[in-house]
N, C-alpha and C positions, 0 to 999 in steps of 0.2 A: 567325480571331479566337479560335476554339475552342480550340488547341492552345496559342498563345498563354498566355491567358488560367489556362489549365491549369497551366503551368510556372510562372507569376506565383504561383497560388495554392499552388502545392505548395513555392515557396520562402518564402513568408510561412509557413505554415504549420511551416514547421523552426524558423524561426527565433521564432515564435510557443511552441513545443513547447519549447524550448529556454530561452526567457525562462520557461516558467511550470514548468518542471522546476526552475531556479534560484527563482522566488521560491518554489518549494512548499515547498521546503529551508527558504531565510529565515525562511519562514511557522511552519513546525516550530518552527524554532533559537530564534526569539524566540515562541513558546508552553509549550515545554516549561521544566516548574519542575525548574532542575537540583538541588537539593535533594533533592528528593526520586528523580530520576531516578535517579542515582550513590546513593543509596543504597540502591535497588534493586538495581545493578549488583554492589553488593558481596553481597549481600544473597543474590546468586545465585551466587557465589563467582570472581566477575571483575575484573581491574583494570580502572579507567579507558583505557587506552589499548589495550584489546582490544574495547571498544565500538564498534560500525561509525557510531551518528548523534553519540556524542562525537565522533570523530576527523573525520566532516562537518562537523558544527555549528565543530569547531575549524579545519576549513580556510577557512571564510567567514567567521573571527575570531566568532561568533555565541554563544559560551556565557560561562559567569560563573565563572573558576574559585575563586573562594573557596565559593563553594556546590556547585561540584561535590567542593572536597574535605571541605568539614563534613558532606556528604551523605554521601558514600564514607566518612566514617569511623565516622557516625551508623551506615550499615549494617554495616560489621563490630561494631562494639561490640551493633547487636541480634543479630547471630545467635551472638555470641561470650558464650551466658551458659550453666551447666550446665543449666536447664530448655529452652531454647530447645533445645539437642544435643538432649536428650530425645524431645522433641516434634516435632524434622523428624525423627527416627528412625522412629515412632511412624506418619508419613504416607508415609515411603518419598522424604523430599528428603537429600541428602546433605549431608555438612557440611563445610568447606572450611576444613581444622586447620589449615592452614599460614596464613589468617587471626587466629586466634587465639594467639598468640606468648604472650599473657598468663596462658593458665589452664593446668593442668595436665594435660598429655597425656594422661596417662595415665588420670585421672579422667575426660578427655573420651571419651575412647574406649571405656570402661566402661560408661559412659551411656548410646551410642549402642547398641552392643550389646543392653544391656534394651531400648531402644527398637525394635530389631529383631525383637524376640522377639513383640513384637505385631502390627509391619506382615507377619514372614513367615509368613503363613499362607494358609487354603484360602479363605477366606473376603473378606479385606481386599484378596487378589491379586485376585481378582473383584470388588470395589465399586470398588477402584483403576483397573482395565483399563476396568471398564463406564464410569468417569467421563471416560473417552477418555486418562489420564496412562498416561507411559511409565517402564516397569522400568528401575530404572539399575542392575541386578547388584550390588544391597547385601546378599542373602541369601546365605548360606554353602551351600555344594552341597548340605549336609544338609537344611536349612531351602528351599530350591529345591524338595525334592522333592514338598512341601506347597505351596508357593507356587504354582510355576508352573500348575499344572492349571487353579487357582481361576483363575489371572489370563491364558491361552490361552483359557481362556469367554469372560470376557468383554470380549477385546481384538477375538476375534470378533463379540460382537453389536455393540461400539461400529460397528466397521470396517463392518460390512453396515447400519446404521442409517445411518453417515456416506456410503458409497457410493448409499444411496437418496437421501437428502436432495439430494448433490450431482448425480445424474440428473437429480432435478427441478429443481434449480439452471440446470443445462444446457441443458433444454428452454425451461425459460422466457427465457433468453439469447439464443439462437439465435432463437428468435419477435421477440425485440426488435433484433436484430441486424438481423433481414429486415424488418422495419417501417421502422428507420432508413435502410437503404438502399436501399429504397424511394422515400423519402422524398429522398434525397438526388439519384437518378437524377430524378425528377420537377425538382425545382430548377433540376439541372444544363440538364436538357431545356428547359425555359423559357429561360433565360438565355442558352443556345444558339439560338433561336429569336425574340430580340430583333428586329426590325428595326436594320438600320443605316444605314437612309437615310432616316427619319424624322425630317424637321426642324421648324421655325418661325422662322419671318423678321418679324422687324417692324426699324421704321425707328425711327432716331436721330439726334438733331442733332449735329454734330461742329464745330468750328471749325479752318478750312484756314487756313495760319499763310502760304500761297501768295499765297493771291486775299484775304484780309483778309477772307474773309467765313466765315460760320454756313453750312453744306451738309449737306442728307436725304443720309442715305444707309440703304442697306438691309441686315441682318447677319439670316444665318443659322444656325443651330446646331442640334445635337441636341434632340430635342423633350424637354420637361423631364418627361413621364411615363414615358418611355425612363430618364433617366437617375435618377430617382428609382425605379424600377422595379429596372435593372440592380442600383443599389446597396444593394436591401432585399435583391435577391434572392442578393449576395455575402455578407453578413451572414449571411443563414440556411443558405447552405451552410457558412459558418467555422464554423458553432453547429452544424451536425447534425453534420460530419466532427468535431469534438471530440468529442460526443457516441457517434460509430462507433467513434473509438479507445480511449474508456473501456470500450464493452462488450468490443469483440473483445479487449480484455486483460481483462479479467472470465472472458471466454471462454477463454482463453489457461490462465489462471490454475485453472480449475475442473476442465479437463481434467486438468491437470499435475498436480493433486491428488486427480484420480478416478484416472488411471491409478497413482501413489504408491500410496493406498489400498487398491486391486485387489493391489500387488506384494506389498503387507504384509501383507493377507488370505491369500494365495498361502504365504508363507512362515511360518507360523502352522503349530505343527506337528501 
């Protein structure tokens, strides 16, 4: 019954994973305000159709395209103004010209230039790296040679702050990971351990359609603390193993980005 029972559970459970993989999507597709979404997207200097949850959202028919494109063009138009250049110069975000068809190249790139003048230094490369963002190579090899030092400090202290944080991360997952499966092994154990010859018989009147008459008879079945028993305890193993797979991807996921972190600490010159 044990092995049984196993297979049963391990194929509800796919297809379970698999229904709620699809509605998470849904859940997204009909939450997300594409307006302002796509205007993001440009915003960062991408088209629509390079976006991995638009090109989702659009295979489950799930987004609105008149607001993804007033949004999309809402963001080009914000980042397409000469103070705007300025000022992602200024923070070290880049600006994405071939967006801007309408202003003058040539003024735009003047612009960013001053603005460069401020983010490439010894000081801003350090408050930049410390705030965990990353160098995108806007600084001229000249201007590098003051930047980068400030901003190797403190891409170091983020990186070793970020690697502690996500230890403790790790530890504390792993604790809950053994808790839950724990927990789970216990369940399993009971409901392996059911009785299954636990019945209760009581008698019923039946009409025999033979003899014309109303006849006792006596019906036995699985006892109904059994069977109410069996199916609390199906439930709370569906609810802990959902449970086990959220962390061990938690788990999954913390590693994959302590060891990242470690390589990027590693290659810090």
């Amino acid at each position: 019954m044990s092995h049984r029972f196993n297979k049963i559970l391990s194929l509800v459970l796919v297809l379970f994973t698999v229904g709620c993989a699809n509605w998470a999507l849904q859940d997204k597709c009909e939450k997300t305000n594409w307006f302002e979404y796509s205007q993001n997207v440009a915003y960062q200097g991408k088209y629509l159709e390079e976006d991995g949850l638009i090109k989702a959202c659009k295979g489950i028919d799930s987004t609105s395209a008149v607001q993804l494109d007033l949004g999309f063009k809402q963001g080009r138009e914000k980042m397409c103004q000469y103070d705007e250049i300025f000022t992602r110069a200024k923070e070290g975000i880049p600006v994405f010209f071939k967006f801007c068809d309408g202003l003058d190249m040539n003024r735009m790139r003047s612009l960013y230039q001053q603005g460069l003048v401020t983010y490439c230094t010894a000081e801003k490369g350090y408050s930049f790296a410390k705030a965990g963002k990353l160098y995108q190579n806007l600084c001229s090899p000249q201007q590098e040679k003051a930047f980068l030092p400030g901003y190797y400090k403190g891409r170091k202290e983020y990186l070793t702050n970020y690697i502690n944080e996500l230890n403790s991360k790790l530890v504390a997952v792993k604790e809950l990971e053994a808790s839950y499966a724990r927990t789970e092994t216990n369940i399993h154990r009971e409901y392996a351990t059911l009785p299954s010859n636990a019945t209760e018989c009581h008698t019923i009147t039946v009409y025999n359609d033979a003899t014309k008459q109303n006849e006792i008879r006596s019906i036995c079945e699985e006892a109904a603390y059994i069977r109410g028993r069996r199916s609390v305890l199906w439930s709370d193993l569906d609810h802990i193993r959902i449970k086990l797979r959220e962390v061990r991807a938690d788990w999954k996921d913390i590693e994959s980005n302590l060891s990242q972190a470690q390589t990027d600490l590693n290659s810090i010159p």
